[in-house]
BADO-91946 format. One record per residue: residue in one letter; x, y, z of N, C-alpha, C in turn. Coordinates in steps of 0.02 Angstrom, whole numbers, plus 50000, padded with zeros to 5 digits. Layout:
<recs>
aXYZXYZXYZ ...
</recs>
This chain:
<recs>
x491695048550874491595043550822490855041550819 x490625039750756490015036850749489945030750799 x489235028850811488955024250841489195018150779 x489515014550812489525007750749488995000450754 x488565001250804488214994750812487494994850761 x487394990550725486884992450659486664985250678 x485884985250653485574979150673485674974850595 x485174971750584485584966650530485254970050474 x484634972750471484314974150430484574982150383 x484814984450438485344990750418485914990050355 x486144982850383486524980850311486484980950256 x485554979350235485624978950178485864982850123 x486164979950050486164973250042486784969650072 x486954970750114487714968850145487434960650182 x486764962250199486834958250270486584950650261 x486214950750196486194942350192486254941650105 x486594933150120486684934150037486024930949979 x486174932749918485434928749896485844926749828 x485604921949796485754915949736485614921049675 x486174924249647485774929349577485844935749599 x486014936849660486084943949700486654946449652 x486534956249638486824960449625487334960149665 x488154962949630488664963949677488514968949736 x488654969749795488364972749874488864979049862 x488704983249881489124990649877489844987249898 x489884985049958490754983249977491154976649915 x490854972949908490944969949821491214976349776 x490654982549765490974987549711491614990149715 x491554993749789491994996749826492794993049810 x492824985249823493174981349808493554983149713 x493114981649691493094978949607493454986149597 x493114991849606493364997749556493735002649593 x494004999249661494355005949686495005004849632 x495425010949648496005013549594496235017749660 x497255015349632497555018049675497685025349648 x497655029449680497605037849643498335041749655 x498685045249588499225048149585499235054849571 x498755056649583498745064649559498085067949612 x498235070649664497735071349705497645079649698 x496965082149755497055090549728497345092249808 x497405099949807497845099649853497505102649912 x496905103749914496565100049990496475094950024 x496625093950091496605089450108496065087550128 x496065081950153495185079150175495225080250252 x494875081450287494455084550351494665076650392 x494955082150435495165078250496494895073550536 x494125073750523493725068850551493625064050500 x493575064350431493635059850400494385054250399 x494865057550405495525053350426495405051750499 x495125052050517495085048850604494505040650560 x494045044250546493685036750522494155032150491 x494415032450433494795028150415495655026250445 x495735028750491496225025250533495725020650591 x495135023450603494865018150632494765011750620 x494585012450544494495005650490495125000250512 x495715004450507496405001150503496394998050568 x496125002850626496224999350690495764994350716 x495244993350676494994986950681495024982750616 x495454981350593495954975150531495834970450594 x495764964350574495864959150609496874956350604 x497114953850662497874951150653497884946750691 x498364941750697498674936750709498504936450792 x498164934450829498024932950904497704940350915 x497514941750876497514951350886497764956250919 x498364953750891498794958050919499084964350894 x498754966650827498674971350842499574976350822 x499984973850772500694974550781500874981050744 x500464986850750500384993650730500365000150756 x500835004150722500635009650748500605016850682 x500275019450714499795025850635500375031250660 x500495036950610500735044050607500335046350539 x500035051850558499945056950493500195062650479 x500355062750427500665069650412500355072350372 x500215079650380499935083150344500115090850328 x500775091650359501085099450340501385099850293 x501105105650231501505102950165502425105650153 x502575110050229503345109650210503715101250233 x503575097350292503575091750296503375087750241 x503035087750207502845082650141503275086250102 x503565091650070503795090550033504595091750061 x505055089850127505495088350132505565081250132 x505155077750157505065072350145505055070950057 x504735071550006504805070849964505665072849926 x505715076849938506395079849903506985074349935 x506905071950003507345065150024507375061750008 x506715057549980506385052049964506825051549889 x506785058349864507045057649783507935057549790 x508035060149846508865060149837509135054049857 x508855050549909508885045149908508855039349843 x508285039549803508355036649753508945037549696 x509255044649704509615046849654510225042249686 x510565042149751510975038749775510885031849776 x510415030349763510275019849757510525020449674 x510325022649626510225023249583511065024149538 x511375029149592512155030149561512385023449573 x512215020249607512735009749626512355007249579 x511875007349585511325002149548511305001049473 x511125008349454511055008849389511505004549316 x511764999449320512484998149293512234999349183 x511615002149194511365004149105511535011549097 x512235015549150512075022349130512725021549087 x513075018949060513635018649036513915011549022 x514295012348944514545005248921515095003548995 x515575007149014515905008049074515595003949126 x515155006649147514695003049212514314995549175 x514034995849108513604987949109514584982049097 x514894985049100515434980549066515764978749167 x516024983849193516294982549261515714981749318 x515344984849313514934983349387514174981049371 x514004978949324513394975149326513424969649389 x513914964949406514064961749444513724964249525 x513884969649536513674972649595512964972849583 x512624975249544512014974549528511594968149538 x512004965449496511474956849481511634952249566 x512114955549612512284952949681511634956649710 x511744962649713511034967149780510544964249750 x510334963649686509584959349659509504954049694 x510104951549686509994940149720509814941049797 x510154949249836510004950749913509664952749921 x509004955549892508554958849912508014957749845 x507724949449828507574951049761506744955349743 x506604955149828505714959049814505924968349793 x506234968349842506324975949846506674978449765 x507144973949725507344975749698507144971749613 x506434970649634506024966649581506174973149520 x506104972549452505914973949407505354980849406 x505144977749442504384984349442504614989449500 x504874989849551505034991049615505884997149571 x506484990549533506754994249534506645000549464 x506204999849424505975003149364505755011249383 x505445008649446504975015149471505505017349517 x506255016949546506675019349574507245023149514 x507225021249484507695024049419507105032349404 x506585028949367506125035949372506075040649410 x505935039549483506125043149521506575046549518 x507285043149510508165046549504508095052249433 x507825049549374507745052249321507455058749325 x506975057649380506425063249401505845061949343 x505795058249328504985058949278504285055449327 x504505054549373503805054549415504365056649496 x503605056349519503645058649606503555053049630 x503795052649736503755046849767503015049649789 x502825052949829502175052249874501635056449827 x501905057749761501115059349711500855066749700 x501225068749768500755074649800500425075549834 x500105070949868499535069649923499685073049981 x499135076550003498875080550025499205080650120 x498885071550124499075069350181499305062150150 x500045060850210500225053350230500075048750281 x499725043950287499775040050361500365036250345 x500795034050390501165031350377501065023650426 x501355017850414501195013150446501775008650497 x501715009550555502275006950580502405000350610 x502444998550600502604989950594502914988950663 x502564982750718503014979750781503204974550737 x503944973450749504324967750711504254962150757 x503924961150833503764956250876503104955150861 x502784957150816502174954650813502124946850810 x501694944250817501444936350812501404935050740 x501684925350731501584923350657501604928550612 x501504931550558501714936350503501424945150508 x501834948150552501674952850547501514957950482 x502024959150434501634959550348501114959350352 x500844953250330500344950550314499704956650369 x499814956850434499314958750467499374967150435 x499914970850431500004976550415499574977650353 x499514972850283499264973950236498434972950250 x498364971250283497614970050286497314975950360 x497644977350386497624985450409497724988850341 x497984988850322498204995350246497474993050212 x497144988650176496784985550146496094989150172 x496174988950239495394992650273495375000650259 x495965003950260495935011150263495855011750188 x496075008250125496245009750065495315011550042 x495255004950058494555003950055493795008250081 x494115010550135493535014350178493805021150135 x494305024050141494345031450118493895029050027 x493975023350003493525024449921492805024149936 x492825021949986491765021450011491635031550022 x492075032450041492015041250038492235044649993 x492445043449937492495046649902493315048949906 x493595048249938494135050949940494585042349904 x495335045649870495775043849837496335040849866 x496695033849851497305032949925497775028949860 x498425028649881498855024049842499245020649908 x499665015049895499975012549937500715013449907 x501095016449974501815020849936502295014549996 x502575009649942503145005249993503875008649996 x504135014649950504725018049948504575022950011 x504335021850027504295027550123504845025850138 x505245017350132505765015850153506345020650151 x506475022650089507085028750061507005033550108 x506575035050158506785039150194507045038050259 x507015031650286507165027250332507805025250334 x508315027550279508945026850296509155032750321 x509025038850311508945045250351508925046550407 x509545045850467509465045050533509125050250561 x509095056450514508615062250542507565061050540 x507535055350482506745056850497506605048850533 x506955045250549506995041250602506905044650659 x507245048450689507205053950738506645059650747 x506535060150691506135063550685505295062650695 x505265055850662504735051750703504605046150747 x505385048050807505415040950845505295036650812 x505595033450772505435026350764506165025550780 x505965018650829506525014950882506215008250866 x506715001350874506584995850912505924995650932 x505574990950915505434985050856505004990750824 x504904994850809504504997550749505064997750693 x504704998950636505055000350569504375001850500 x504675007150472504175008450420504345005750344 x503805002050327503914998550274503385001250220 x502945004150251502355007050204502135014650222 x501765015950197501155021750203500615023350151 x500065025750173499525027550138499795034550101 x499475035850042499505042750023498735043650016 x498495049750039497575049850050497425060750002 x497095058149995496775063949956496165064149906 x495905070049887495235068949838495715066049785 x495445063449727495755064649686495755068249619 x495985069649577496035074149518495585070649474 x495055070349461494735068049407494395060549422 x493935058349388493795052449395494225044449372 x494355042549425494755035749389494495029849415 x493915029449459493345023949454493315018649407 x493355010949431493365007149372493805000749376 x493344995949329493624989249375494384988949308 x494944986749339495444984949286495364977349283 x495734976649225495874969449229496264965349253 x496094958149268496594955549326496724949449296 x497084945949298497554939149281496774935649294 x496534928349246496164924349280496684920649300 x496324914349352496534911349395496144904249393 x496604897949389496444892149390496354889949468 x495564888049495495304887749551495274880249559 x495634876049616495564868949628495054868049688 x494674866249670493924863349731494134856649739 x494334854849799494274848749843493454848749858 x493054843349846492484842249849492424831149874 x492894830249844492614824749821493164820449886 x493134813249900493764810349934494574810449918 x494784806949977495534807249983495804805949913 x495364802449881495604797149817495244800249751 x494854805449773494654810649696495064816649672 x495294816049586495534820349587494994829749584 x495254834849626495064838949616494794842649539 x494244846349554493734850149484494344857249490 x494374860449435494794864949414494194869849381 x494294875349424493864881049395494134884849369 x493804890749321494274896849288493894903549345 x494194905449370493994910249426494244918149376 x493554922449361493864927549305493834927649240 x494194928449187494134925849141494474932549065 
</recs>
């Protein structure tokens, strides 16, 4: 691995801030990365995936502890058994779920439907279940194509919110592979393969791990660089006493 100790001046413009200052490369990096769905089908060099799992392994977490563990995959008959699961799986959520494939099904079992929604309402949000029907439909893919997977394994004993620490490990690698040039999406249906007692087995995962995410990493197909647009946001500054009401900023716009 590279030497990582840089004196301050090395930073620049990272290393001190100034009043009127241009956005700092990690600001850009920020603004215009794009999650990438169409990658080419080389993969990126093994030492470059060692750097950015490094990134991940220094994420800051909760007492630092640190409640992670990395797998990469990169054999493309493994990626695409994995993929072809990933989709049959969806096709089988999709035969209960679906209750719009028939007047039959929205008339008797919507009920079952609008129940697993109220039990699981993230997983089975709108956007989450939209892109699981597609899948079943087959008009898109789960892992894109990408080249290589890290996948992310979660200690469920981690300290205060493990999530939370997992995403900001994910957040460092997403980030460092766009400072290189290379392309990443964040794939949360890794799950669909996790009911599969064979790729449980297949990649030890036992007690307290569990996979809730993975990276998909590759060049990508074309340029998609570029800041999108984002919701503004009403910003409350406490500035003033117990007894002032807060200034309301428009953060965005």
């Amino acid at each position: 691995m590279p030497r990582r100790k840089m004196e301050m001046e090395d930073l620049s413009p990272l290393g001190v801030y100034k009043e009127g200052m241009e956005w700092n490369p990690l600001e850009k990096i920020i603004f215009e990365r794009r999650s990438i769905r169409a990658f080419k089908k080389e993969p990126l060099p093994d030492s470059m995936i060692r750097r950015i799992l490094e990134a991940g392994r220094f994420a800051p977490s909760a007492g630092n502890q640190q409640p992670w563990k990395f797998a990469v995959v990169k054999n493309p008959e493994i990626l695409a058994e994995m993929e072809a699961d990933a989709i049959k799986m969806a096709k089988i959520m999709m035969f209960f779920l679906d209750s719009s494939r028939s007047e039959f099904r929205r008339k008797y079992t919507s009920w079952y439907t609008r129940l697993m929604i109220r039990i699981k309402p993230n997983e089975l949000h709108p956007v989450p279940f939209s892109l699981l029907k597609l899948i079943a439909d087959g008009k898109t893919g789960v892992f894109h194509g990408a080249p290589t997977l890290v996948l992310l394994f979660q200690d469920k004993r981690g300290v205060s919110c493990p999530p939370l620490d997992m995403g900001v490990c994910g957040e460092h690698m997403v980030l460092t592979a766009h400072s290189m040039g290379a392309g990443s999406c964040w794939i949360g249906l890794v799950k669909l393969l996790f009911y599969y007692p064979k790729w449980r087995k297949f990649f030890d995962l036992k007690w307290p791990y569990e996979c809730n995410e993975c990276i998909a990493l590759g060049w990508p197909k074309g340029d998609y660089d570029g800041e999108v647009k984002r919701e503004m946001q009403l910003v409350t500054w406490y500035e003033g006493g117990m007894d002032e009401p807060p200034r309301v900023e428009r953060q965005g716009g």
